[in-house]
N, C-alpha and C positions, 0 to 999 in steps of 0.2 A: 504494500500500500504506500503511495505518494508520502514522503514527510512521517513515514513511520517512525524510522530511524531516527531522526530530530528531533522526536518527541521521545522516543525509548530516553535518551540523551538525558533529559532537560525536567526539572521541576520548577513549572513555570508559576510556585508562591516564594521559589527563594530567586529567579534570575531573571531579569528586567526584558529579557528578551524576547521578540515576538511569539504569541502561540502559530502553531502548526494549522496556517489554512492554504489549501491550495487556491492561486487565486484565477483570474478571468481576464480572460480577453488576450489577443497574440501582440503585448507588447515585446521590443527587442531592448532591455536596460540590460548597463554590465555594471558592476561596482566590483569596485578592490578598497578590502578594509584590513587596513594594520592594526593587528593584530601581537598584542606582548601578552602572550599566557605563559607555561612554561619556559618556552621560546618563542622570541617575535621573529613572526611570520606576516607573512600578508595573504588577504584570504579572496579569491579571484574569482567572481559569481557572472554566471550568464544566464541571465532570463531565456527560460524554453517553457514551452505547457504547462505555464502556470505555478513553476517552480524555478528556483534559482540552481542551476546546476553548477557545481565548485568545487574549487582545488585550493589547497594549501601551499603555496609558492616561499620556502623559505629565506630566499633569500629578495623574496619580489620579483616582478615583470622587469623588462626594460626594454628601452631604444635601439639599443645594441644589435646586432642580429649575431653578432660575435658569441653572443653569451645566450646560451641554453640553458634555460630555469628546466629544475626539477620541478615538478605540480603533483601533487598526491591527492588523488581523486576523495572529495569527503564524502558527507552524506547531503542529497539536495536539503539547503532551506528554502523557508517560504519567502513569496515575494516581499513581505510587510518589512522582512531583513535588511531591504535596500537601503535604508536611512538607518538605519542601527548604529549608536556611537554611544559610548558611555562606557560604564566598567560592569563587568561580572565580578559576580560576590567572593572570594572566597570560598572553597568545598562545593563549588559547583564546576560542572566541564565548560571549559575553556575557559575560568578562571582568569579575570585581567581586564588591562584598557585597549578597546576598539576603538580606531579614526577611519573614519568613512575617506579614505585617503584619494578616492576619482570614483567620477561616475560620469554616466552617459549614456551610450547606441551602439548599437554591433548589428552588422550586417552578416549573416554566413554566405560563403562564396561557391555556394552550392544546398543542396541540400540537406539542413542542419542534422536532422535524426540519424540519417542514411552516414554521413561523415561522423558522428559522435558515436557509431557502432564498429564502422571499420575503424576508428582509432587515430584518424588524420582530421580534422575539425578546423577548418580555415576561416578567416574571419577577418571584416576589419573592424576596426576601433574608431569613435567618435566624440572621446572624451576630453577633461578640463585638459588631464596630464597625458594619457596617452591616446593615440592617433598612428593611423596607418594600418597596414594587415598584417596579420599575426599569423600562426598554427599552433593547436596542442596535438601531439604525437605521442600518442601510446606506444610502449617500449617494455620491452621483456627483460624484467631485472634478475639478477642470479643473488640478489642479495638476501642473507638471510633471513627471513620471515617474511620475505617479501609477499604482500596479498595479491597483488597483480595491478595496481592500483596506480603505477608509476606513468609520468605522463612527462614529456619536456612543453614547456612553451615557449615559442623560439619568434622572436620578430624579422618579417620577411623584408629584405631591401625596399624602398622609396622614396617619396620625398621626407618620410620624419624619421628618418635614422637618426639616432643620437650615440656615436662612436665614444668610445668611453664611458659611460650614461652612467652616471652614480645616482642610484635613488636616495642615498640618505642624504641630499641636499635639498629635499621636496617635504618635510614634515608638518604640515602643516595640510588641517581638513578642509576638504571644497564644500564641508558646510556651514562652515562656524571659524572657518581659519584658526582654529588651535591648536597647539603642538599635542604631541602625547603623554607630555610631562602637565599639562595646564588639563588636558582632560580627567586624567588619573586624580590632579590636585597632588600629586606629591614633582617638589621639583628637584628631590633625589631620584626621581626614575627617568629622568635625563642623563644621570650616568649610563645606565643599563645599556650594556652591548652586544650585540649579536653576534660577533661570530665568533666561528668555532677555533679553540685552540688548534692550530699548524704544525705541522713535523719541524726538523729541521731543516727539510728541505725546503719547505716555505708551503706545504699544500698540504689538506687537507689527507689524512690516510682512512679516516672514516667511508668516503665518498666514490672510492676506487672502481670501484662496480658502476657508475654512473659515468665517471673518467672510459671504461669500455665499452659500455651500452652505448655513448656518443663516437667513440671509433667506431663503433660498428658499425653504427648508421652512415656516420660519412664515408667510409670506404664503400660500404654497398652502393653508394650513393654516384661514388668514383668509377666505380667498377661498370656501374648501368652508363655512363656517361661514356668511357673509354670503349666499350664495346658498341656502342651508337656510333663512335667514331671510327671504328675499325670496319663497322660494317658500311659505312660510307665511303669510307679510303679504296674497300675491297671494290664498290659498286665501281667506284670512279673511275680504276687500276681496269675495268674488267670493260667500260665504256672505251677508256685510252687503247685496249688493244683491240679491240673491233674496229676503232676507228683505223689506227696502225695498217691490218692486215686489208683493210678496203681500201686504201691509199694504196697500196702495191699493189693490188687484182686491176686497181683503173689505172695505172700508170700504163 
């Protein structure tokens, strides 16, 4: 059942958060809401049939196309979730302060359902902060306990590439302009940092399984490209000597 999940979740006399209604009408809204529970994360919702379907983006979206966000498929919430900001209680799931950190329109660039089963879901963005066409791409993790639930979101070339693209210079909500530290009221949670302790190599050893799962994809990616071109080489190769041997029959 729709929003089951969300409600198994949630005890809505202890957490300020919307009850579970599926809602009406084929609007296309997207919201990304930062997100500091255990870890801050950023929480990346697309309105589809009357629910918000969502990923957990640890580290956030970006401009980038260089950088492939991990997304962890949640449970859908309901649309009323779209404006959600404020803090969860304490001893409740998800625990902490929400900033409604963009919102906006999403076009899918095909058939949304049909793409959100096969696992490639393309889209573009009509937001405050982001803009342009995106992908999320389901990926088969070898990591341990993994549910199957791994997803990248990878921003596709255009005109809003943002090279480089640091999200933590954007803190601040598109509905009330306050930081996360002014939402919470505490402005020791302005210290609080996200990322994760580094090897000494300077990278992440937690994450390595996602470091492959993204080789994989790009070499597959190489491989289907370098063989388009061999079979085109071969056509041409095969063109040039027909022409070859009919030049010496009409000489």
């Amino acid at each position: 059942m729709a929003l089951e999940e969300y409600k198994r979740k949630r005890d809505f006399k202890q957490t300020p958060e919307p009850p579970p209604k599926v809602g009406k009408g084929k609007q296309r809204r997207f919201v990304v809401q930062k997100h500091r529970a255990t870890r801050l994360h950023y929480d990346f919702r697309l309105e589809m049939n009357g629910v918000l379907k969502s990923w957990s983006v640890p580290k956030g979206p970006s401009l980038d196309p260089a950088d492939k966000r991990l997304a962890i498929q949640v449970e859908d919430h309901p649309v009323s979730y779209f404006e959600f900001e404020g803090t969860i209680p304490e001893g409740n799931y998800g625990a902490g302060t929400v900033m409604v950190w963009d919102v906006g329109t999403w076009e899918p660039q095909g058939e949304a359902h049909v793409m959100l089963q096969k696992g490639d879901l393309k889209f573009r963005l009509d937001g405050k902060k982001l803009k342009g066409d995106f992908a999320l791409v389901h990926i088969k993790s070898r990591r341990p306990g993994s549910k199957g639930n791994e997803w990248l979101l990878i921003k596709h070339r255009d005109a809003y590439i943002v090279e480089g693209y640091d999200i933590d210079k954007y803190d601040q909500s598109v509905l009330t302009g306050r930081t996360m530290a002014e939402i919470a009221g505490d402005a020791g949670s302005a210290e609080w940092l996200s990322s994760r302790k580094v090897s000494a190599a300077g990278r992440s050893t937690k994450n390595e399984w996602l470091t492959e799962s993204i080789a994989k994809a790009d070499a597959k990616k190489a491989g289907e490209a370098k063989s388009a071109g061999v079979r085109r080489g071969s056509a041409a190769n095969t063109v040039k000597k027909k022409s070859l041997r009919h030049e010496k029959l009409t000489a």
